[in-house]
C-alpha positions as CSV (number, residue, x, y, z in Angstrom):
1,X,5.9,-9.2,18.5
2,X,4.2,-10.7,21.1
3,X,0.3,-10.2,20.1
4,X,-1.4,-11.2,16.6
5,X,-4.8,-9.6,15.5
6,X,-5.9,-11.7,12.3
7,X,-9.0,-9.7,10.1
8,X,-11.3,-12.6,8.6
9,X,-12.4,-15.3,9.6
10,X,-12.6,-17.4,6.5
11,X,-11.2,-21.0,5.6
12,X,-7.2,-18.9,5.1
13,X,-7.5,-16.4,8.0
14,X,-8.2,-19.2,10.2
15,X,-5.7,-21.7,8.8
16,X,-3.1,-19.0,9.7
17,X,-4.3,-18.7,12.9
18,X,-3.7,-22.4,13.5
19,X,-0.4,-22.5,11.9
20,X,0.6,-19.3,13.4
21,X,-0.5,-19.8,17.3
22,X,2.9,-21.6,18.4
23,X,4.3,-18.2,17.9
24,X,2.5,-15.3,19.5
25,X,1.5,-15.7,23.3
26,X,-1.6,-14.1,21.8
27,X,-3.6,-14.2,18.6
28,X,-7.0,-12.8,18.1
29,X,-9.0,-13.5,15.3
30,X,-12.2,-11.5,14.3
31,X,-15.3,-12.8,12.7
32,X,-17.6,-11.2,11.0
33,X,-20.6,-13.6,11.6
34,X,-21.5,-13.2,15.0
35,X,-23.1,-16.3,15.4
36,X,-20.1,-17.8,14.1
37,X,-18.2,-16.7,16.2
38,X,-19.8,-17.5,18.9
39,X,-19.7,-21.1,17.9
40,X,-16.1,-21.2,17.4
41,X,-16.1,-19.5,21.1
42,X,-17.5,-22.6,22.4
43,X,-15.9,-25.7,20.5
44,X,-12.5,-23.5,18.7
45,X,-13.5,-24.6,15.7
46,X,-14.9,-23.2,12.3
47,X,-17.2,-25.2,11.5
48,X,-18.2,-23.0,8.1
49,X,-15.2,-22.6,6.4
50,X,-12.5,-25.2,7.8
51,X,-14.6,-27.7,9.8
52,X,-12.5,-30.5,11.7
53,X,-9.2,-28.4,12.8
54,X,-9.3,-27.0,16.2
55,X,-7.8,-24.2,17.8
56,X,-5.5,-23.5,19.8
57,X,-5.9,-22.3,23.6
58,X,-4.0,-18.9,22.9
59,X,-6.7,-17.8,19.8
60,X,-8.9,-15.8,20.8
61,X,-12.1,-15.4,18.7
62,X,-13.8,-12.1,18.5
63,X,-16.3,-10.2,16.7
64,X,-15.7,-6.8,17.7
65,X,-12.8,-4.8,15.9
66,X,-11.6,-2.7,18.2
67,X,-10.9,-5.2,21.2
68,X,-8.9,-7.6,18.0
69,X,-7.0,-5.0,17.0
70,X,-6.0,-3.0,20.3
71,X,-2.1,-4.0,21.5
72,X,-1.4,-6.0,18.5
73,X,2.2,-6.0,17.1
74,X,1.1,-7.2,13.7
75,X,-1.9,-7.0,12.0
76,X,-2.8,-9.7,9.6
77,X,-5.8,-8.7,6.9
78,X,-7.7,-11.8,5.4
79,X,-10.6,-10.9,3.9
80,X,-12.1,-10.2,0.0
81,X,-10.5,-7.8,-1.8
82,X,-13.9,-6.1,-2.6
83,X,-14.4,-5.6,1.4
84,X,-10.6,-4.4,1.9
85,X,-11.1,-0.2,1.8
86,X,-14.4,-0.1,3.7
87,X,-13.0,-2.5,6.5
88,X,-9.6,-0.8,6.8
89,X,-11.4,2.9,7.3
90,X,-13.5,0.9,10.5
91,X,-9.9,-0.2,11.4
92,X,-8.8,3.0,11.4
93,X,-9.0,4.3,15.1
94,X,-7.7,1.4,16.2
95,X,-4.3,1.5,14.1
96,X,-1.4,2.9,15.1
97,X,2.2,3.8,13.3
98,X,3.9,1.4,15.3
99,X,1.7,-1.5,14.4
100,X,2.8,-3.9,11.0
101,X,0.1,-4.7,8.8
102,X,0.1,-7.6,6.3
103,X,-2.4,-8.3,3.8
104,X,-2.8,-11.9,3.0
105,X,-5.6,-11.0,0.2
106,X,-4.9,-12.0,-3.0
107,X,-6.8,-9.8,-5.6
108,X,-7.6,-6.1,-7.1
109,X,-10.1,-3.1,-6.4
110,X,-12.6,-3.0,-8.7
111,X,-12.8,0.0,-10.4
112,X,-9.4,1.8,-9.2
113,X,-7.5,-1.5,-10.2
114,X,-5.5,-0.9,-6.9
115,X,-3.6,-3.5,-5.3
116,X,-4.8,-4.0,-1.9
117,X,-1.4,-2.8,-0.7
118,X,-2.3,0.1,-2.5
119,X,-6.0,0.0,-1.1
120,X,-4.8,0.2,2.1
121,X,-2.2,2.6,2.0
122,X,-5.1,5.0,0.4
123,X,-7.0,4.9,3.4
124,X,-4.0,5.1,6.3
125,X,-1.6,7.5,4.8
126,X,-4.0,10.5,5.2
127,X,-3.0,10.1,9.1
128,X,0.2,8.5,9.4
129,X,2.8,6.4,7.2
130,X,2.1,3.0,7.7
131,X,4.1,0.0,7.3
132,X,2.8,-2.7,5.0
133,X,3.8,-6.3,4.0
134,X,2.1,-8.5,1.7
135,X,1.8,-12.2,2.0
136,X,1.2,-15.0,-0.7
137,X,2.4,-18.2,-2.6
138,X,1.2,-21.7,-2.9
139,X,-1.0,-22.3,0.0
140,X,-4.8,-24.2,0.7
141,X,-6.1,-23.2,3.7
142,X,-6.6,-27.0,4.5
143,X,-3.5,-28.1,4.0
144,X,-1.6,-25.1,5.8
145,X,-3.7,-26.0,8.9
146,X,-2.7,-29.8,8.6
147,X,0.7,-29.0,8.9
148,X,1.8,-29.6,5.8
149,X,5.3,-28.2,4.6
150,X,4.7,-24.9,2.9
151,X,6.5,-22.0,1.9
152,X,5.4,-18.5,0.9
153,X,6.7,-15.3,0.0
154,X,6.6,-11.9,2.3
155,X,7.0,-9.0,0.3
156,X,7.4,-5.4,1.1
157,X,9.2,-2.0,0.1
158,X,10.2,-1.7,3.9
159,X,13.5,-4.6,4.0
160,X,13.2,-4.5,7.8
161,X,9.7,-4.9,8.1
162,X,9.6,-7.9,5.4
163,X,12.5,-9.9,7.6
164,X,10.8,-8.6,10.6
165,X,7.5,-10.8,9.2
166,X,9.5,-13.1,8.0
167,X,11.3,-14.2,11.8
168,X,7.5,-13.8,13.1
169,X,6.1,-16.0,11.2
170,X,8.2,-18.8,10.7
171,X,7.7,-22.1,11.7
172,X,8.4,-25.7,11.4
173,X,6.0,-26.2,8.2
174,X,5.6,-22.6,7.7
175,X,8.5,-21.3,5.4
176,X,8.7,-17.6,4.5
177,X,11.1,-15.8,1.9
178,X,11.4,-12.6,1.5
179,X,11.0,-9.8,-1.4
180,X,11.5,-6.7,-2.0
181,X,8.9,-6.7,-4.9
182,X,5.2,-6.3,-3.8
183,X,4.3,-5.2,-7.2
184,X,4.7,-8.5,-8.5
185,X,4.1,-10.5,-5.5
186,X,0.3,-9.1,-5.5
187,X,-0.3,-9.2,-9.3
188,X,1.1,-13.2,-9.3
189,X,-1.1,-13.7,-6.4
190,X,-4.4,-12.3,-7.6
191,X,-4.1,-12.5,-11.8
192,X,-3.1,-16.6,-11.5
193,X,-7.4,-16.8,-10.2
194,X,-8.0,-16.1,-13.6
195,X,-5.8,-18.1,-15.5
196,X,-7.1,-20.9,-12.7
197,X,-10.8,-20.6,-14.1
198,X,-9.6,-21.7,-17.3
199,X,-7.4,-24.2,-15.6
200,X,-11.1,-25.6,-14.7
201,X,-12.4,-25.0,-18.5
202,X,-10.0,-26.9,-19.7
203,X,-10.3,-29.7,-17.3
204,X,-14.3,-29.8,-17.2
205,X,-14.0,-30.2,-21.1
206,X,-11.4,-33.0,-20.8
207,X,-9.0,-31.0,-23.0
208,X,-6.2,-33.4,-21.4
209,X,-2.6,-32.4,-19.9
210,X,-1.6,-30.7,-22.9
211,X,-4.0,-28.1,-22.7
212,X,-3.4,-27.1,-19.6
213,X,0.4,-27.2,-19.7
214,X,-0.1,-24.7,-22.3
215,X,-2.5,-22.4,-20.6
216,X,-0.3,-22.6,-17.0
217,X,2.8,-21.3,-19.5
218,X,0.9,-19.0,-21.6
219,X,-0.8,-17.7,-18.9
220,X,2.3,-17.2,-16.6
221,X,3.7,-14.8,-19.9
222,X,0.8,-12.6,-19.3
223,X,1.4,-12.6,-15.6
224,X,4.4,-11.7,-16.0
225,X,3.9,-9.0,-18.5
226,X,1.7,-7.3,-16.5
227,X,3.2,-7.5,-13.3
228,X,6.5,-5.9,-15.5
229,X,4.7,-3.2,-17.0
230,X,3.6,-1.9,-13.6
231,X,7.3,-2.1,-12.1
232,X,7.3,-5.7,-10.9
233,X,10.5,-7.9,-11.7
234,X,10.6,-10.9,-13.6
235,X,12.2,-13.0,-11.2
236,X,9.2,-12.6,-8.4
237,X,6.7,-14.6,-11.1
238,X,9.2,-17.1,-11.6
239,X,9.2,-17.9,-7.9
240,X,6.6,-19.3,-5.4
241,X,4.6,-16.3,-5.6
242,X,4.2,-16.7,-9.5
243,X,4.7,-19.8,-11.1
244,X,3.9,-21.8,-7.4
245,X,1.0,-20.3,-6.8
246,X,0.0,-20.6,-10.5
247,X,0.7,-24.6,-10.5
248,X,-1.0,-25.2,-7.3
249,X,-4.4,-23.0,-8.1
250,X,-4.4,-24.4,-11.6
251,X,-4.3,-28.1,-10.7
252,X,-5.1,-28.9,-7.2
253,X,-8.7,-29.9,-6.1
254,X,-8.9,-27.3,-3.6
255,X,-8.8,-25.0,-5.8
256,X,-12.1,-22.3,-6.1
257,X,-11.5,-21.1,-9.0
258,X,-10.6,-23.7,-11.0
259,X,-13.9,-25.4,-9.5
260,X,-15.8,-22.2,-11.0
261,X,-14.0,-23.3,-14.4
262,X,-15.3,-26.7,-13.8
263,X,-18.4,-25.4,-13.4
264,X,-18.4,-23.6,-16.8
265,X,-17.1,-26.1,-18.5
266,X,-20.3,-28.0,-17.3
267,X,-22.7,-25.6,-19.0
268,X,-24.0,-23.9,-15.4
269,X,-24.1,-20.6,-15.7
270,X,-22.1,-18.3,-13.4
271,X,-24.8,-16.3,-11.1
272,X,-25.8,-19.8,-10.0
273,X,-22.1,-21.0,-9.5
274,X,-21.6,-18.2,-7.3
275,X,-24.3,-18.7,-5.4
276,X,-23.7,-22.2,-4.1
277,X,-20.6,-21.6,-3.3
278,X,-19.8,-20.8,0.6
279,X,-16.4,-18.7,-0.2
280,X,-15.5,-16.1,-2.4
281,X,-13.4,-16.9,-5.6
282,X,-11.5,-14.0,-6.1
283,X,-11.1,-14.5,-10.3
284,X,-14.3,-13.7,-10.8
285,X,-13.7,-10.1,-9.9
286,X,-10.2,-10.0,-10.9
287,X,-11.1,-10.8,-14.6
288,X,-12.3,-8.0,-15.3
289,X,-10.0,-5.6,-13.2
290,X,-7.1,-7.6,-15.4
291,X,-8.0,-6.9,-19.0
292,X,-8.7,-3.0,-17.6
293,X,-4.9,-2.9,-16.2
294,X,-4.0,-4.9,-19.4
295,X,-5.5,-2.1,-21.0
296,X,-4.5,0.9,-18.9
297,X,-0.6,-0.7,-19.5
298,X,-1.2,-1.8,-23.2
299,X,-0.2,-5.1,-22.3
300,X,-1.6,-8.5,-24.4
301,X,-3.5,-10.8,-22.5
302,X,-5.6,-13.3,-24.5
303,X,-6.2,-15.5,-21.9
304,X,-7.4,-12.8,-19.6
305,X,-9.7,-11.4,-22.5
306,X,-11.1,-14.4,-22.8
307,X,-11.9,-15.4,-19.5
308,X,-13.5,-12.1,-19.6
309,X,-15.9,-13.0,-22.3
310,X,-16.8,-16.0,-20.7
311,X,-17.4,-14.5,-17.2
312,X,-19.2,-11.2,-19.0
313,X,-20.3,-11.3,-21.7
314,X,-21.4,-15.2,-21.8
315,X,-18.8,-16.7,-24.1
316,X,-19.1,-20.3,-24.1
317,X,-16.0,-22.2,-22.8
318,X,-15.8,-23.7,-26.8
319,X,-15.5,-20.8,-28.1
320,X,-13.3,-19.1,-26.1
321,X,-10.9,-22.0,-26.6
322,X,-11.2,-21.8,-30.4
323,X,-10.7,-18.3,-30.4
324,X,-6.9,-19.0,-28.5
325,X,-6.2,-21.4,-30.6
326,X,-6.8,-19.0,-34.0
327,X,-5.2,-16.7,-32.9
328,X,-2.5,-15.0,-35.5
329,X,0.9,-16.9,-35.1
330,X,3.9,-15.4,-33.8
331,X,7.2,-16.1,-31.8
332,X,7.1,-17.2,-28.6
């Protein structure tokens, strides 16, 4: 696995390609802002989404899909999970059997509730079997590209594939496990944005450390629930793909979607949260996605439901918390 193709060029698709450069001879990474990436052409770095780390001299920076993708061994996906089907059916004439793909998205379809595993395997399997990994646990973009020690999970039905990921992608302060559990690698990754946002509620109303103890825990049992209900196993959301990943997006600074909690919790309303923010935080679509699988499964998520209201239907963040706290008591 000589050659890396990496699909977005936001703050994490280029903090991998920084982290992940000492391994390939070749990485290239596309961009969807042409301008951008012309900038990053000339200086190697993204000055948009992860100003002040540079490049190395073996990324490549590209804006056209086809010349990324062509004589990659693995593919690496980075992009929202709303832009996921319509960019892997571009992708398409440039993919081949023989290539791994990895999806480093953390988040659901909209409508079909898909995972983006699932997403992609939609669009590819009409014309061949591919083979898919998936890729998540505690990790800021920043602090990947810093070098900082982390460690992650690579998930995938495919043993071989997962280790083969795994060996590719390992590095000094880049740690990878692997799992055989996709189902509830994908639903840790992309249901903790939600329980994040109120992470930020609870925060932005000075609740204290109590409060959010309580919604981290609470909020991992719904996690957990879910991911079980659609075949997941409890021990993935107990590891860095669940409870890690939970923690970090729940408490660290870095955090988007706890900032969009913050924000709440401020009394902005979300339209103009979302618009001053430069990234996407992938909660605010998840929300509602969540309480429709909830649904679909007939699992209980309070927490979800209520960041629903909030995010919908214009709870405010008071309420909300009032209406958790009432709630009839039962066993833990």
């Amino acid at each position: 696995m000589k050659n890396l193709a990496i699909i977005g060029g936001g703050s994490w698709g280029t903090a991998l390609a920084i982290v992940l450069a000492p391994r390939f001879d070749c990485v290239r990474l596309w961009v969807y802002e042409q301008e951008l990436a012309d900038r990053m052409c000339a200086t190697g770095i993204n000055d948009v989404y992860l100003p002040g780390f540079q490049l190395s001299k073996n990324v490549g920076i590209l804006n056209d899909l086809g010349s990324t993708i062509d004589g990659a061994g693995i593919v690496l996906s980075v992009v929202p999970s709303h832009l996921v089907r319509a960019l892997y059916q571009q992708m398409l004439p440039h993919l081949t059997p023989a290539m791994h793909l990895v999806s480093a998205t953390k988040g659901l379809e909209t409508g079909t509730l898909l995972r983006v595993s699932e997403v992609i395997r939609k669009v590819l399997e009409p014309h061949f079997a591919p083979r898919i990994a998936v890729i998540s646990g505690p990790t800021f973009a920043r602090e990947v590209a810093r070098g900082d020690p982390t460690a992650l999970v690579v998930a995938s039905a495919d043993r071989e594939l997962a280790e083969t990921v795994q060996a590719a992608f390992a590095g000094p302060t880049f740690r990878l496990y692997t799992s055989s559990d996709p189902v509830g690698v994908e639903i840790g990754g992309a249901v903790k944005n939600v329980v994040a946002i109120g992470a930020g509620v609870c925060h932005g109303l000075g609740l204290g450390h109590n409060a959010v103890a309580a919604l981290i825990t609470r909020g991992l049992a719904e996690i957990t629930r879910l991911a079980m209900a659609m075949g997941g196993q409890p021990k993935t959301l107990a590891g860095l793909a669940g409870l890690g990943d939970l923690v970090l997006t729940c408490t660290g600074d870095l955090s988007r979607n706890r900032h969009v909690g913050l924000e709440l919790a401020s009394g902005r309303k979300l339209p103009e949260i979302v618009d001053s923010m430069k990234m996407v935080a992938e909660g605010i679509k998840t929300t509602a996605a969540t309480v429709d699988l909830a649904r679909r499964h007939s699992v209980e998520m309070p927490i979800a439901q209520q960041m629903h209201a909030m995010l919908e239907l214009g709870r405010p963040p008071q309420e909300a918390i009032r209406q958790l706290m009432e709630r009839s008591l039962k066993g833990e």
